[in-house]
C-alpha positions as CSV (number, residue, x, y, z in Angstrom):
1,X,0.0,0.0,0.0
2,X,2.7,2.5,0.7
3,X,4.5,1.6,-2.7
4,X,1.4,2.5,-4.7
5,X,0.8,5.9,-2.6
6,X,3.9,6.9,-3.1
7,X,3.0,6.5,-7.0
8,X,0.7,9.0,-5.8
9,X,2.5,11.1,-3.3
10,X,-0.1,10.5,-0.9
11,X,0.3,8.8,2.3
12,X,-0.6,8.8,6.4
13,X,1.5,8.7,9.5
14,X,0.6,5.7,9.5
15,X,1.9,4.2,6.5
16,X,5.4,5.3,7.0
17,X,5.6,4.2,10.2
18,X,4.5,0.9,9.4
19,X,7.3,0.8,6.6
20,X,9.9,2.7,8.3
21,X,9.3,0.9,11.8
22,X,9.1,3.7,13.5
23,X,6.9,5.2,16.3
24,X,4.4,7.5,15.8
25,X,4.2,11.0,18.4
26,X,1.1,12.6,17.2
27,X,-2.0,12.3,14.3
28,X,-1.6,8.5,13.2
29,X,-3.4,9.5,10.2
30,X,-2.0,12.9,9.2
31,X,-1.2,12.5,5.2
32,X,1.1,14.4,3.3
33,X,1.7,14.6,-0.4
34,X,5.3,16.3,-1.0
35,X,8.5,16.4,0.4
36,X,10.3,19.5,2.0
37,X,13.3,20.9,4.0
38,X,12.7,21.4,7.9
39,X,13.1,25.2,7.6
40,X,10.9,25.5,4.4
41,X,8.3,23.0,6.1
42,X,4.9,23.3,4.3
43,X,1.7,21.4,5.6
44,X,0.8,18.1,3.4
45,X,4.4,17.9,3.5
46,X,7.2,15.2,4.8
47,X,10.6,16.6,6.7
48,X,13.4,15.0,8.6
49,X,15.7,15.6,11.6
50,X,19.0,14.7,11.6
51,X,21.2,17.6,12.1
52,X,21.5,19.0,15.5
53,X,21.9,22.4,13.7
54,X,19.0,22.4,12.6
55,X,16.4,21.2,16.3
56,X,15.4,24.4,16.4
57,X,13.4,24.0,13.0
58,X,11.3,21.7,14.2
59,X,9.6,24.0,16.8
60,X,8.6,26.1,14.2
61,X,7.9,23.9,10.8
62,X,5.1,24.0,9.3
63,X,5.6,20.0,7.2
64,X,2.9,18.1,9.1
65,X,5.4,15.0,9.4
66,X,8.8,14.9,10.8
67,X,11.2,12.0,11.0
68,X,13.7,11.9,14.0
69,X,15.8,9.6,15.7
70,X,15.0,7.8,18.2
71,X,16.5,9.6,21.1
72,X,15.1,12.9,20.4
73,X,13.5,14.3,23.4
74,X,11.4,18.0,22.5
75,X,12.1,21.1,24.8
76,X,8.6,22.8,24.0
77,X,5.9,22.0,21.9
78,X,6.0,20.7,18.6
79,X,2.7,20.8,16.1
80,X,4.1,18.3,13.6
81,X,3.4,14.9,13.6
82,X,6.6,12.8,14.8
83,X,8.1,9.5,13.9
84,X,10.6,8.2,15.7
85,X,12.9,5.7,13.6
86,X,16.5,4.3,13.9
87,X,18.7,6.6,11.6
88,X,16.0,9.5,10.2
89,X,18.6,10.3,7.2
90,X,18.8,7.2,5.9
91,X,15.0,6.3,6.4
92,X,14.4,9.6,4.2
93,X,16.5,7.7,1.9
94,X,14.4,4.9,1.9
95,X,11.4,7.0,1.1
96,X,13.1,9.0,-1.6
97,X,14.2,5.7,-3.1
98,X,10.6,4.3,-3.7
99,X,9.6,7.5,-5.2
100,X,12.8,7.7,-7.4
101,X,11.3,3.8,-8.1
102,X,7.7,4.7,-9.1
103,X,8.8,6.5,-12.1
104,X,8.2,4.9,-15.2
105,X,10.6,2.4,-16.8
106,X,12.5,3.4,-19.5
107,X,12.7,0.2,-21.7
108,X,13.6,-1.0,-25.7
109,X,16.3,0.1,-28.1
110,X,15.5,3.5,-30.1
111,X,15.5,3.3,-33.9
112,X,18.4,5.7,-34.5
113,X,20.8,4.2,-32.3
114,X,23.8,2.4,-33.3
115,X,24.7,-1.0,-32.8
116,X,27.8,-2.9,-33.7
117,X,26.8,-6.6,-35.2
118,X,29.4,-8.3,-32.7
119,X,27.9,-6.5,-29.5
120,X,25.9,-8.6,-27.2
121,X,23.2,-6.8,-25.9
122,X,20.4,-8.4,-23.3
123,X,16.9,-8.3,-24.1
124,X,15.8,-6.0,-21.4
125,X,18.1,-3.4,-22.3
126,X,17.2,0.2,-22.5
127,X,19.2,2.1,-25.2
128,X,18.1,6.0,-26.1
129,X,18.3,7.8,-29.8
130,X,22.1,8.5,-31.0
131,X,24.0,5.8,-28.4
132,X,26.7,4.1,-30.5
133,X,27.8,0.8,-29.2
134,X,31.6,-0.3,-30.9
135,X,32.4,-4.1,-31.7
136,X,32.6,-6.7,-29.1
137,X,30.7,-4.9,-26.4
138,X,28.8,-6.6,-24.0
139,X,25.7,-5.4,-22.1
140,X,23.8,-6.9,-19.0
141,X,20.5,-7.4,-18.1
142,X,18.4,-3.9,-17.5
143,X,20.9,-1.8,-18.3
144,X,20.0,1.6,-18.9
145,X,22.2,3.6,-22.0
146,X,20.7,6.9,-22.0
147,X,20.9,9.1,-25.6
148,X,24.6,10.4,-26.7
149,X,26.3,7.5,-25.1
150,X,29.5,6.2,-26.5
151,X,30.6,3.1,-25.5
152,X,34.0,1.9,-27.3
153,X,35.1,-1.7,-28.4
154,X,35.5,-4.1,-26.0
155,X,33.7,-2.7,-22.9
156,X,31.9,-4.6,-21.0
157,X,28.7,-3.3,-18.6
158,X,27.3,-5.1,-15.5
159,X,23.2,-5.9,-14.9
160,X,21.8,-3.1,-13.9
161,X,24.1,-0.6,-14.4
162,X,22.7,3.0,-15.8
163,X,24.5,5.5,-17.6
164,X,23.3,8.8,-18.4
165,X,23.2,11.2,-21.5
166,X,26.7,12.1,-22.7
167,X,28.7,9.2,-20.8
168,X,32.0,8.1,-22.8
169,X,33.6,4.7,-22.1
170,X,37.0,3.9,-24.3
171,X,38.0,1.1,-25.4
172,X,38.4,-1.9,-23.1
173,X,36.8,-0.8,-20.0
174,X,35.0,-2.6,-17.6
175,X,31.8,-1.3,-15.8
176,X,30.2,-3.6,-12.9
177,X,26.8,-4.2,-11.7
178,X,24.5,-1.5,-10.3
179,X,26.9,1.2,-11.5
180,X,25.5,4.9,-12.1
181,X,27.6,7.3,-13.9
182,X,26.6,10.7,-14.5
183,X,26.1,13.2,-17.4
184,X,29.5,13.9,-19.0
185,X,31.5,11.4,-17.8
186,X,34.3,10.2,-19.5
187,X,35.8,6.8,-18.4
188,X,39.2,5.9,-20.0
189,X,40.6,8.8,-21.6
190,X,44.7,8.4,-22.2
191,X,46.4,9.0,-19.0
192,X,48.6,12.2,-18.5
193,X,52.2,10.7,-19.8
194,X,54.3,12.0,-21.5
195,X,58.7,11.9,-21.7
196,X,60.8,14.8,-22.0
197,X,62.8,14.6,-25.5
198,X,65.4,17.1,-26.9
199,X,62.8,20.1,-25.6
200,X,60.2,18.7,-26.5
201,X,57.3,16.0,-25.1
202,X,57.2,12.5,-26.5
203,X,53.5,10.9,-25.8
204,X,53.8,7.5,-23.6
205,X,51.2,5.0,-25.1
206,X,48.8,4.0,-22.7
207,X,47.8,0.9,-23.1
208,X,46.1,-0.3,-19.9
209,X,42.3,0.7,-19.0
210,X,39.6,1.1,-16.0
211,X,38.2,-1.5,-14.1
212,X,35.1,0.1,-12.1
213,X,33.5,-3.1,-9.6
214,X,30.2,-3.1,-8.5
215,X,27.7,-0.3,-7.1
216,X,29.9,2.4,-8.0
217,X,28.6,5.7,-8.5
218,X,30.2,8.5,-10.5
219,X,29.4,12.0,-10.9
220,X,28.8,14.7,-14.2
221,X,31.7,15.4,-15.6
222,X,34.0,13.1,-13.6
223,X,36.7,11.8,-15.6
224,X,38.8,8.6,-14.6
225,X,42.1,7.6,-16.6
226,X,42.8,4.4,-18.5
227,X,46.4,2.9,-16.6
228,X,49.5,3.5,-18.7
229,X,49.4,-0.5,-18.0
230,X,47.6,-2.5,-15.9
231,X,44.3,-0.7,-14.6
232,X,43.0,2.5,-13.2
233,X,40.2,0.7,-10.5
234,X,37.5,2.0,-8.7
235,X,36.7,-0.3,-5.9
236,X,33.3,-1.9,-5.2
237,X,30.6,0.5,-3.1
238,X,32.9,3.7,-4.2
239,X,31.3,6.9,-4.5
240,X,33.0,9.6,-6.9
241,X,31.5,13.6,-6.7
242,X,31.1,15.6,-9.8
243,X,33.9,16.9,-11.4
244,X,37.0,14.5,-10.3
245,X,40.0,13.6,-11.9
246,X,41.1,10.7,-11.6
247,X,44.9,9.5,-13.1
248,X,46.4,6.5,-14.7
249,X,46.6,4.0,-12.7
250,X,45.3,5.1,-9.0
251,X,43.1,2.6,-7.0
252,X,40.3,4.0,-4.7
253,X,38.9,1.5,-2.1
254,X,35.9,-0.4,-1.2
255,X,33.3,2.4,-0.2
256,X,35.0,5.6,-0.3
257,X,33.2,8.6,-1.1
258,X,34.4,11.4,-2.3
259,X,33.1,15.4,-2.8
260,X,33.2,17.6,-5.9
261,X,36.7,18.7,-7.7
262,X,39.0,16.4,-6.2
263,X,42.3,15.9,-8.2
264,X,44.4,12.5,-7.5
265,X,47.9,12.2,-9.2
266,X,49.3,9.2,-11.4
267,X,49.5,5.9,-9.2
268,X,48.5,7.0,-5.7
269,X,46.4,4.3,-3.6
270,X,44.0,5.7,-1.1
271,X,42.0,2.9,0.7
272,X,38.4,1.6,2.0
273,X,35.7,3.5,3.5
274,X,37.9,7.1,3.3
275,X,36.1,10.5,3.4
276,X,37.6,12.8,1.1
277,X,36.6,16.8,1.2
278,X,36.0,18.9,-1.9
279,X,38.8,20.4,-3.5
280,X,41.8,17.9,-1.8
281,X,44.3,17.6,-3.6
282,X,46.5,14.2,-3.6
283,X,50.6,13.9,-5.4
284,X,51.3,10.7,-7.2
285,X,52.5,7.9,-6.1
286,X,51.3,8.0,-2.6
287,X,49.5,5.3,0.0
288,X,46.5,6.6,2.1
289,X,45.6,3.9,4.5
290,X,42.1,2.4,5.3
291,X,39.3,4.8,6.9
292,X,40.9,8.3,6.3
293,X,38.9,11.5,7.0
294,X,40.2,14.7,4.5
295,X,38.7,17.8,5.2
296,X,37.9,20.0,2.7
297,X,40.7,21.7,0.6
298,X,43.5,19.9,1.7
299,X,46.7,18.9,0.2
300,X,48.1,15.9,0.2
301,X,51.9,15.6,-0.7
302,X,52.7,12.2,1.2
303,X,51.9,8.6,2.8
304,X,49.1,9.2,5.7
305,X,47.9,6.1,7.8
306,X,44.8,4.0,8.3
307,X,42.4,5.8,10.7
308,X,43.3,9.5,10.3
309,X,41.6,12.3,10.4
310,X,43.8,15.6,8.6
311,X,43.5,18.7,7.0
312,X,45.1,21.9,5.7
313,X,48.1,22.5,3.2
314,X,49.9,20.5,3.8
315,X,48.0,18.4,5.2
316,X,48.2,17.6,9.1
317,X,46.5,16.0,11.9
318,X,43.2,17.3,12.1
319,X,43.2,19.0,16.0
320,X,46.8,20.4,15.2
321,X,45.4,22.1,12.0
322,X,42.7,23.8,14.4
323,X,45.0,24.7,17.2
324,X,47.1,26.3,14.4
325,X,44.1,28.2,13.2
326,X,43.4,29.3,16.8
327,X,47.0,30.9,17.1
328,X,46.5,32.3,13.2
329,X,43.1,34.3,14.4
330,X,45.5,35.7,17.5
331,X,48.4,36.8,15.3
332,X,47.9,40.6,14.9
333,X,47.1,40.0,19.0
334,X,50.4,38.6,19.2
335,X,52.0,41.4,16.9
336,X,51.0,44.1,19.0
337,X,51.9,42.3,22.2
338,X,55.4,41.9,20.6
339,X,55.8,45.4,19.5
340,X,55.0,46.3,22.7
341,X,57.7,44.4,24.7
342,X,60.1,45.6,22.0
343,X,59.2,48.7,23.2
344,X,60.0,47.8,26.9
345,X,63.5,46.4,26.0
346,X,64.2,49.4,24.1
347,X,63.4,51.3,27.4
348,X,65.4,49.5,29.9
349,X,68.7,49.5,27.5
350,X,68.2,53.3,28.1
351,X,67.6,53.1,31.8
352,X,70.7,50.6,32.2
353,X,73.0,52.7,29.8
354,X,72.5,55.5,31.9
């Protein structure tokens, strides 16, 4: 029932509690029809909780449901409708999911598509206007190849997989199951090399490719490099921002995410379940260990261990980056403080020279 009311974007209190688990504080049978953001809370409309930034929202929202966790306790009166579930963010997700679900299928191969004779294509296959599939591909079950899609010899998709308008795959690369990639992405592009050569730059082949494993997602306009040799691999459960660039031959773990405009050089490994901040910037040839938090901006010219939080440029332990920025904020403190004693020595030279 609460699948085909989504459909609808009509459901009670009731409904998502039942499907959520959660516990209802309030109107059991409340219904909303939309979605909305705590602070821009309408009535007939679903919010969430997550955030303690954001608590003092919820006292004056006007959404007529709210989802919270489980240990939220109210410090005055709240008119919405709560449920209390496990992890309100990701039972939003859940929600969002099933409505992302009740859209309609795209299915079928359009006429002006093109198809090499050696490709093997499933038959529930959904492949839009102007996608042009090379020889010797081979395509899953319910993929989804969305119009202006180029997909070069030799690659090879996973079941499920979807990839949006304007996605380019080169030759030879492998895409898992229950990948996304985004608008604009371009996966195996020639790696950066190139050797110096009587003034001059000499092109280095590169003759590997990209190996992306399963549920990996992979934002607009992020572009990952084929390997000089071997493979450029994106690890299983990854999850790449728009706008990253990734080089020849790095390896990101099992379930790292990643946030817009990240740059990683030629060769670096960085490992499972790592948090990466916008805009961090990583040399080649470096090792980041297992479970690393990057904060945003950061640079990162060396080695850094498993479970390691750091930030700044260069990058450093995270609480000695914010004592630093402590002592920055008291520098022209500090300046006049020195002036001052200078002052003071200046003064008793005098004094003792007399």
């Amino acid at each position: 029932p609460l699948e085909y009311n989504l459909i609808r974007m009509e459901f009670s209190a009731q409904q998502i509690a039942d499907f959520l688990h959660g516990e209802i504080i309030g109107d059991n049978q409340v219904k909303v029809n939309n979605l909305s953001k705590i602070e821009e809370g309408k009535p007939g409309t679903l919010t969430f909780l997550a955030n303690p930034k954001y608590t003092h929202h919820i006292y004056t929202t006007q959404a007529s449901i709210v989802l919270v966790n489980r240990d939220f306790e109210p410090e005055q009166k709240i008119n919405a409708t709560l449920i209390k579930v496990d992890d309100a963010y990701s039972c939003l997700a859940q929600l969002l999911n099933l409505v992302n679900q009740a859209r309609p299928e795209k299915k079928g191969i359009d006429k002006d598509t093109y198809i090499a004779a050696s490709a093997t294509i499933s038959q529930s296959v959904y492949i839009g206007a102007f996608a042009y599939v090379s020889e010797n591909v081979k395509v899953g079950e319910n993929v989804k190849i969305y119009p202006q899609v180029y997909i070069g010899d030799n690659v090879t998709i996973g079941d499920n997989t979807i990839l949006y308008p304007g996605v380019k795959i080169y030759h030879d690369c492998v895409i898992g199951k229950n990948c996304i990639i985004h608008a604009g992405a371009v996966i195996g592009a020639d790696g950066f090399g190139f050797a110096p050569h009587n003034g001059a730059y000499v092109k280095i082949a590169q003759i590997g490719n990209v190996i992306i494993e399963d549920q990996v997602e992979i934002g607009a306009n992020t572009t990952i490099d084929r390997a000089t040799m071997g493979s450029t691999i994106v690890r299983k459960g990854a999850k790449l921002d728009n706008l990253i660039q990734v080089a020849h031959n790095v390896e990101i773990g099992e379930n790292t995410v990643m946030a817009a405009q990240v740059g990683i050089a030629g060769s670096t490994k960085i490992g499972s379940h790592c948090m990466v901040g916008g805009q961090v910037g990583f040399a080649g040839h470096i090792t980041i260990g297992d479970r690393v938090n990057i904060g945003a901006q950061s640079g990162i010219p060396n080695h850094v261990s498993s479970d390691t939080s750091i930030l700044g440029y260069p990058a450093v332990p995270a609480r000695e980056f914010a004592r630093s920025t402590v002592m920055i904020k008291k520098l022209p403190e500090l300046n006049q403080t020195v002036k001052q004693l200078q002052k003071e020595i200046e003064n008793l030279k005098k004094q003792l020279e007399k």
